[in-house]
N, C-alpha and C positions, 0 to 999 in steps of 0.2 A: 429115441431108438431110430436108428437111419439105416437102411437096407438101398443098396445101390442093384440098378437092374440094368441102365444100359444108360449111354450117353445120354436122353432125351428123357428118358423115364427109370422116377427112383421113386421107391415109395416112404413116405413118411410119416408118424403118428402123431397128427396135430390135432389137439385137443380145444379148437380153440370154436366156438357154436355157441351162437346163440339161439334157443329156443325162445320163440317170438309167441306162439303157441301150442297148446295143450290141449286134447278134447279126452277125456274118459268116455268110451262110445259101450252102448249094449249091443252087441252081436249076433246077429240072427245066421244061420244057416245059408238062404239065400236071400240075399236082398233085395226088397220089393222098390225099385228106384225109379221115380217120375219126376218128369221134371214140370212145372208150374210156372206158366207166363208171372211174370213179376213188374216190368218196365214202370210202369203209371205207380203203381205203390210205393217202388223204391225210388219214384222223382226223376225216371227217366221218359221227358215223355214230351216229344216235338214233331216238327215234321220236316223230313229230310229235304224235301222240294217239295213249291207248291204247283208246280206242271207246268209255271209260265217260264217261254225262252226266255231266258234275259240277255241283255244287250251284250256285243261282242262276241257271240257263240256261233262262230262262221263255221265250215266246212266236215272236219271230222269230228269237231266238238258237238251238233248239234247229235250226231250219234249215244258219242259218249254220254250226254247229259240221262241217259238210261242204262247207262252198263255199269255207274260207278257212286261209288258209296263209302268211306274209307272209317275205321275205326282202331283205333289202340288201347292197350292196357300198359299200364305204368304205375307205379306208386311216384310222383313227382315231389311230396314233400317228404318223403322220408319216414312218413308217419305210423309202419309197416302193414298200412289197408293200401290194395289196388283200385287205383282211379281209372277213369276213362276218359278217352275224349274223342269226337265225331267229325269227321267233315261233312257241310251242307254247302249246296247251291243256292248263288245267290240269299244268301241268308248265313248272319254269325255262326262260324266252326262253334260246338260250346267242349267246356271240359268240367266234366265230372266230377267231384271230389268227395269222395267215399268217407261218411263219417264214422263207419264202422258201426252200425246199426243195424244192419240190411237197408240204408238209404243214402242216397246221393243228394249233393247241394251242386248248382251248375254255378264257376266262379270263373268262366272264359272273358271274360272281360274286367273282370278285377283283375285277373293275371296277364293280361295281355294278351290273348291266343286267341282272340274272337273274331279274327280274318274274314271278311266277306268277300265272298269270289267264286270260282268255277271247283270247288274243292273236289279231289280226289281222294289221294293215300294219305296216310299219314304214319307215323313211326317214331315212338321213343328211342333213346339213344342218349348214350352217356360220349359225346363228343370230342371233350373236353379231357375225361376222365375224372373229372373232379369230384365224383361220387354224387352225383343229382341227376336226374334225368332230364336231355336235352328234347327239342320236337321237332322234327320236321315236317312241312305239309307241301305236298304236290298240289299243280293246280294244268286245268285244261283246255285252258282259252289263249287265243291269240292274244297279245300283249296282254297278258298274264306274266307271272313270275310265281316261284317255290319259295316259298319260307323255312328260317330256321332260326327256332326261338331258343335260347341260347338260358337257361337256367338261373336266375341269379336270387334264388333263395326268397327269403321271406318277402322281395322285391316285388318277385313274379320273374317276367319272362324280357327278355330283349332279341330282338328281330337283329342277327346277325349272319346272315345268307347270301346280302352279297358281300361283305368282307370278306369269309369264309369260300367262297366260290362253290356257292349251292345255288344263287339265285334264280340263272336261267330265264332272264327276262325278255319275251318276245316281241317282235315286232309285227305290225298292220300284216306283213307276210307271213309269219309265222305261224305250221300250222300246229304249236307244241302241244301235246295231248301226252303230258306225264299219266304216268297210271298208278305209282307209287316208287316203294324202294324197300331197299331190304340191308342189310349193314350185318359184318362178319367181319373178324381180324387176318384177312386173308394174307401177309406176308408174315404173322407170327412176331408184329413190333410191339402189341403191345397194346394197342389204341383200335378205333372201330373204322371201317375202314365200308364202303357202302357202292352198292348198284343201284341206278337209277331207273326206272321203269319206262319205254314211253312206245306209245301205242301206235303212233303216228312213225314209222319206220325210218322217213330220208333222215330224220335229228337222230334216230339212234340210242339203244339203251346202252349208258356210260355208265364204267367202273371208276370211280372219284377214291382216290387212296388221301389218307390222314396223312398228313406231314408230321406228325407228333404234336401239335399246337392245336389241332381243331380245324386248320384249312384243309382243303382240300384241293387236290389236284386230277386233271382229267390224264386215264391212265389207260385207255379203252385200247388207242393202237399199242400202243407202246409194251401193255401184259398182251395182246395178241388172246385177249378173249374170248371175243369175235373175228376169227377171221377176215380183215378187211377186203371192200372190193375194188379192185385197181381198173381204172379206165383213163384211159389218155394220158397215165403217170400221176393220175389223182386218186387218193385213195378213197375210199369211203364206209361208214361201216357196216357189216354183214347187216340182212335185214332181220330185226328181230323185234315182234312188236310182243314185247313183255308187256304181261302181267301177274306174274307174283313168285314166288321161289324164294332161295333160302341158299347164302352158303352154310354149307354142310358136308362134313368127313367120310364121303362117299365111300374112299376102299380103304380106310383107318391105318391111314399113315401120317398122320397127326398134323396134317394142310388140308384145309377147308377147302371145299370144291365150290362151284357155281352151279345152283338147280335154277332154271330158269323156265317157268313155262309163259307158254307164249302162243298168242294165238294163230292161223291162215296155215298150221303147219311150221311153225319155229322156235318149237321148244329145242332147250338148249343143255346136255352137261360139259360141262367146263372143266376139266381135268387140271386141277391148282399143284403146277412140275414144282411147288416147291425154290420159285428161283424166283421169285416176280410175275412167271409166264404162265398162259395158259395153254390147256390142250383139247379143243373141241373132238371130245369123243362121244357125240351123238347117236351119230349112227354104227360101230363099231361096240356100242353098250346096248344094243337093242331098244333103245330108249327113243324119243320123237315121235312115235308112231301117232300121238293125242293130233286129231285134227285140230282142234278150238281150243289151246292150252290156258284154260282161266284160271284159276286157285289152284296153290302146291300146298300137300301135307306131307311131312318128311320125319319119319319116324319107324322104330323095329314092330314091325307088325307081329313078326313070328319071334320073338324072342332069340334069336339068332346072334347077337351083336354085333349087324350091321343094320345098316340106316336103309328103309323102302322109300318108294316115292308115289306119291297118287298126285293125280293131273286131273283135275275137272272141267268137263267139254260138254257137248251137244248129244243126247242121243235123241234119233227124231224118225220117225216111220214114211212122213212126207216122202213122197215120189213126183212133185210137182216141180220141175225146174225154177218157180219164185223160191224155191228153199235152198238156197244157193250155200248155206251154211254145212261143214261135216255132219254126219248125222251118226254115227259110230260107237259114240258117248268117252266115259272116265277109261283112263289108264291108273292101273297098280301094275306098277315095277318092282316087281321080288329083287332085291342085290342076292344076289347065288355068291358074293363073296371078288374080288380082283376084278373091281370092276365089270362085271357081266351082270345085266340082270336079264329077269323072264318075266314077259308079258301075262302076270298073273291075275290078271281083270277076272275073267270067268272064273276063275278056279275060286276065288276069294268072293264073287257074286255081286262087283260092286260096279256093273258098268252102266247101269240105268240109271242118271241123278238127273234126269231130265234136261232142261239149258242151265248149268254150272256154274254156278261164281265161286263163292269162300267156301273154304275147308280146311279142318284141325283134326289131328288124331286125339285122341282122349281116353282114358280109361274110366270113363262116367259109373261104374259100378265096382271098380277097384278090386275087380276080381283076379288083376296080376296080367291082363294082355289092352294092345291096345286096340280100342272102336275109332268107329270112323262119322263124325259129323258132315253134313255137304248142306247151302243153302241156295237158290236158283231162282230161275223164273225171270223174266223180260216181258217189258211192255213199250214195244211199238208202235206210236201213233201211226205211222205213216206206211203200215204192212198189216194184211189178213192173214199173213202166211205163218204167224208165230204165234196168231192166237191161243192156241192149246198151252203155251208156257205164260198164258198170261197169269195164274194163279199153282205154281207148280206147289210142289206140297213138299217141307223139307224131309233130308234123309238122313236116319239114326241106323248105321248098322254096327252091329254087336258081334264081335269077334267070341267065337266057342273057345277059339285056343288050337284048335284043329287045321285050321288052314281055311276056316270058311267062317265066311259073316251072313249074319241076317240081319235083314231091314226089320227096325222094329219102332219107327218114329209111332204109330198109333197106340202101341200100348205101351210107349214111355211117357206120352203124352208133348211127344215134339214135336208137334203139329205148328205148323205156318206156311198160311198160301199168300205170302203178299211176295213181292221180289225181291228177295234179299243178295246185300250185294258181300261185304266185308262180316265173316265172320271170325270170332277171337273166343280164345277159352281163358276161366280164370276165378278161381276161386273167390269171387267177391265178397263171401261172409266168414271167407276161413274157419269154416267147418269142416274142413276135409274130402271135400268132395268137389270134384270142376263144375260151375255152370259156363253158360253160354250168352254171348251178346252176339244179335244178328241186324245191320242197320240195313233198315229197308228203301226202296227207292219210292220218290214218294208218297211217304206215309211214317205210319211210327216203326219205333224200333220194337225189339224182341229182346227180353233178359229171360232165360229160361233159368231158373233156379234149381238145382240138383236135390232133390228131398229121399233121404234116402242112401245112398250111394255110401255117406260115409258109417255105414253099418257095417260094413267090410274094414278090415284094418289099413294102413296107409299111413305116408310117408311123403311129404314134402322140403323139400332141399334147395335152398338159395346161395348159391356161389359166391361168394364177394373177393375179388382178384386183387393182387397188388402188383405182379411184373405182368399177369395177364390182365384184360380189361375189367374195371371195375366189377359191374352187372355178370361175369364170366361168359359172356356169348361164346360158345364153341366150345365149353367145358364138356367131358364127359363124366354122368354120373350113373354108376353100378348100385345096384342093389339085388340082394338074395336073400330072402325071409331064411333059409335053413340048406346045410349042403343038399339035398334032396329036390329043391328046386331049382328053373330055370333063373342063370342070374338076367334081371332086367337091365335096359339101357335107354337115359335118354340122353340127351343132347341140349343142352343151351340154344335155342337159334333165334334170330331177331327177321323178322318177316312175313312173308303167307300171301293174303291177298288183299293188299290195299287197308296194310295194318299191321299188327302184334299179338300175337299172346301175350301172356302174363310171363316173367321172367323167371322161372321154376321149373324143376325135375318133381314131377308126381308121378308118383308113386302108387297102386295097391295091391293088398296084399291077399287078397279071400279075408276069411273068417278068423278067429281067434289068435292071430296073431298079436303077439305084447312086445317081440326085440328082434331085428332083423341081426341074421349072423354075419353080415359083412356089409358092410357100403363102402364106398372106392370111388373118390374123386380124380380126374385125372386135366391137370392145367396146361394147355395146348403150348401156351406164351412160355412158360418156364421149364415144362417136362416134367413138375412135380405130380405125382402119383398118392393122394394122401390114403389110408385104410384105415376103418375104423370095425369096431367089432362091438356085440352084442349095443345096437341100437335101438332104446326104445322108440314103439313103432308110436302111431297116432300124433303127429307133434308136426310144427312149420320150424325146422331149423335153418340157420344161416351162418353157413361154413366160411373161413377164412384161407385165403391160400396164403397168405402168413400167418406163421400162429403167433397167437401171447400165451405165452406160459400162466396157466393157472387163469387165466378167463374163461369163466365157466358160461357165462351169462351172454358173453359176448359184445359189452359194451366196450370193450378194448378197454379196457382199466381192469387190475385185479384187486378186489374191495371183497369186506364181508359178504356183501351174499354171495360171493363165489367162495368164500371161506364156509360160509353157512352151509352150502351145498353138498360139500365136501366133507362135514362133519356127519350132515346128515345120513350119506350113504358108506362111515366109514368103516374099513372092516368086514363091507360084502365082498363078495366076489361073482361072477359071470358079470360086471358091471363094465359100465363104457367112458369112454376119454368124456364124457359131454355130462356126467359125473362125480368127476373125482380122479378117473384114474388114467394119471397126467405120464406115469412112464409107460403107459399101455401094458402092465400084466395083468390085467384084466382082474384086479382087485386094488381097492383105497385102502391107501396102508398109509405108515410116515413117510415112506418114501415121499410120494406123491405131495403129503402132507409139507414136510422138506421142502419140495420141489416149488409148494405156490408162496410159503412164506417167504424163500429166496427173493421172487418176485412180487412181493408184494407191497400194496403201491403205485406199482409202476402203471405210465400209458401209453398205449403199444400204438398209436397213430406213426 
């Protein structure tokens, strides 16, 4: 059944999802959610640095060596549990491998990824496209260089960064201070295409476009980004000392913009004209105002169906001229919709996070809006004047739904005063509810585990692209428990601060929900618009933007147990493509029945 809507978007009923998992949950009224340090239990448990410089760490690196901490989330074997992996200084990067227990095995050096060096950011990415997730890590030292380990299966990993033209390798002059990157299909080709972070302003934060093959190319003057600076008929690039941001579909015209924040005053939105180019509309969107631009969370705060933006900074009482730092704190940027937003910090109560680093929106109680995590804190040997953030304490604010949040980290039990740098959200035991990983600078890390949370109903959705990129970065995914409610919206996006979320649309829903009445993918790369109806709610599915007829399961093959399935529920009705009911009348009948034996058989690769 094929319904045409406009050149870019038409919507189609593909049936094709696999459900990875299932949780039957007892539902309480309100749910009582805390969340419970976990790290050392579930075998996460090192130390970020051991406070000694290490050799090479000249000029703005010796700064950095306390601002930066990088972490990502990834499933890299395919295994469908999300792994981790961590940047350290001077001491092996390690990477995580989730056995799907509630515990981690560390295999960075069986796999190849266990880089010793000045580490920063890091970031999964499917490069290649080749459906496995590739890694990149930044680094922050003079004659230093970025890696980019390149996927090769049961293998492990192979270092292909400078082939690729990701390396960046510095010289004795060189003062290269990467902070991270962030990756978006920014021309709509197809493939992932990536912003480079760097802190150290004369080198410049570049936009590296995909050539379709996995190389990259630098694209910084040429998309007109950053507006460059012309002196003597030499150009150079605007200053922007990024760290972290997200392309993201700013005024939902289905081109991914540039959110870039950025600290000294140069945060950035980057207006994506759709044509290769960009349009620095900064200050013309009310947006820049974040003195200290550290961590970007980028998500619909208000159920609105547009994307907000929060910027994490300094706020600080100091009146001493040695606090030479903004002191003003977090920006939340309401989108009011055409690109305009309004400085809705106060209105929304979120501008005190102390000194700022990582931030994820989340809905940790899955009661249908979304909260806002922030994790902070700096420690400066060689300054009194920052003492007060040497132990900041992190911030859990909890959206009513109304237009306002409270901070509620002590009685959810999200307490941590150590200085965390990179934080990532991600469901690690796929019970339906987000925890949280926060890497500290150092010291050890933080896995706050979400206990609780999934007593609410919920809804997890995994994109899997074939004209648009694999992982679907820049998918849009709707969902509406029932016409009566707001529809929710989240976004695909690969980035943050000096790291990744997990690659999923979550979802929740309140209390006794069992079938959501619409969900709606929509695929930026191709314009397809997919709808599905009466969704059982509680489950991790993973959608296809090609379908196979009659793969219920999702292995891209149609076999008994997607016959089985189909048997099973044949003959109901208010039932969903994910099922049995392959022509979308919202009943298993023969038709449908017809429809998978035609294909069946077959493998839809």
């Amino acid at each position: 059944m094929l319904f045409m809507r406009s050149a870019r978007r038409h919507a189609l009923f593909a049936p094709v999802v696999l459900s990875v998992h299932c949780v039957g949950l007892a539902r309480a009224q309100t749910p009582t959610v805390q969340f419970t340090e976990v790290a050392a239990d579930a075998g996460i448990d090192f130390i970020h640095w051991d406070d000694v410089v290490p050799p090479r760490t000249d000029g703005a690196a010796r700064t950095v060596l306390y601002t930066t901490g990088g972490a990502a989330v990834g499933d890299y074997d395919n295994d469908g549990w999300p792994d981790l992996y961590v940047t350290r200084i001077n001491a092996p990067n390690l990477l995580y491998h989730n056995r799907g227990d509630g515990t981690f095995e560390e295999v960075g050096a069986a796999m190849g990824v266990d880089v010793v060096g000045h580490g920063s950011g890091c970031l999964w990415l499917d490069i290649d496209d080749d459906g496995d997730l590739d890694l990149y890590v930044t680094t922050f030292n003079a004659r230093g260089r970025n890696y980019l380990f390149r996927n090769d299966g049961a293998a492990g990993f192979v270092d292909d960064a400078e082939a690729r033209g990701l390396a960046y390798v510095g010289s004795s002059n060189d003062p290269r201070v990467y902070s991270g990157a962030f990756a978006g299909d920014y021309d709509l080709d197809g493939d992932l295409d990536m912003l480079l972070l760097m802190w150290v302003a004369q080198l410049g934060t570049k936009l590296m476009v995909n050539d379709g093959t996995g190389a990259f190319v630098d694209q910084t003057f040429a998309s007109n980004i950053f507006p460059p600076i012309e002196d003597g008929g030499v150009q150079t690039p605007a200053i922007v000392f990024g760290l972290g941001g997200y392309f993201a579909d700013a005024d939902d015209d289905g081109y991914p913009d540039a959110l870039v924040s950025a600290d000294f005053h140069t945060s950035r939105l980057c207006h994506n004209l759709g044509d290769g180019t960009f349009d620095d509309l900064t200050r013309s969107t009310d947006v820049g105002s974040d003195e200290n631009g550290m961590g970007s969370a980028v998500g619909d705060i208000d159920n609105d169906g547009d994307l907000d933006w929060f910027v994490t900074s300094i706020y600080d009482t100091c009146t001493d001229p040695e606090c030479a730092w903004g002191k003003t704190g977090n920006r939340l940027y309401r989108n009011d919709g055409d690109m305009q937003f309004v400085d809705a910090t106060d209105e929304f109560g979120v501008r005190n996070g102390d000194w700022g680093w990582g931030t994820s929106f989340l809905d940790f109680d899955n009661d249908g809006d979304l909260d806002l995590a922030q994790t902070n804190g700096v420690i400066f040997p060689y300054t009194i004047y920052e003492d007060h953030f040497n132990t900041d304490p992190t911030r859990l604010w909890e959206n009513d739904g109304t237009g306002r949040m409270t901070e509620v980290s002590q009685q959810r039990g999200f307490v941590d005063t150590r200085s965390g740098k990179a934080l990532v959200v991600f469901d690690y035991d796929l019970d339906g509810d987000e925890d949280v990983f926060i890497i500290n600078s150092s010291a050890q890390p933080t896995l706050f585990r979400n206990d609780g949370g999934n007593q609410n109903s919920w809804l997890q959705i995994m994109p899997r692209g074939d004209v648009t990129n694999h992982y679907g970065v820049g998918v849009r995914v709707y969902a509406q428990a029932d016409p009566n409610r707001p529809e929710q919206m989240r976004e695909i996006m690969s980035g943050g601060f000096m790291g990744n979320n997990e690659y999923m649309a979550h979802f929740g829903f309140g209390p006794g929900v069992d079938r959501i009445d619409t969900l709606r993918l929509f695929w930026p790369a191709s314009g397809v618009e997919q709808v599905f109806h009466n969704v059982p709610a509680n489950q991790r599915l993973t959608i296809y933007e090609n379908p196979c007829r009659g793969d219920l399961d999702g292995d891209r093959t149609v076999s008994f147990d997607d016959l089985s399935t189909l048997l099973v529920h044949f003959d109901q009705t208010q039932i969903s493509a994910f099922e049995g009911d392959i022509d979308g009348n919202e009943r298993v009948d023969l038709t449908d029945l017809a429809l998978m034996l035609s294909n069946f058989g077959a493998t839809c690769e």
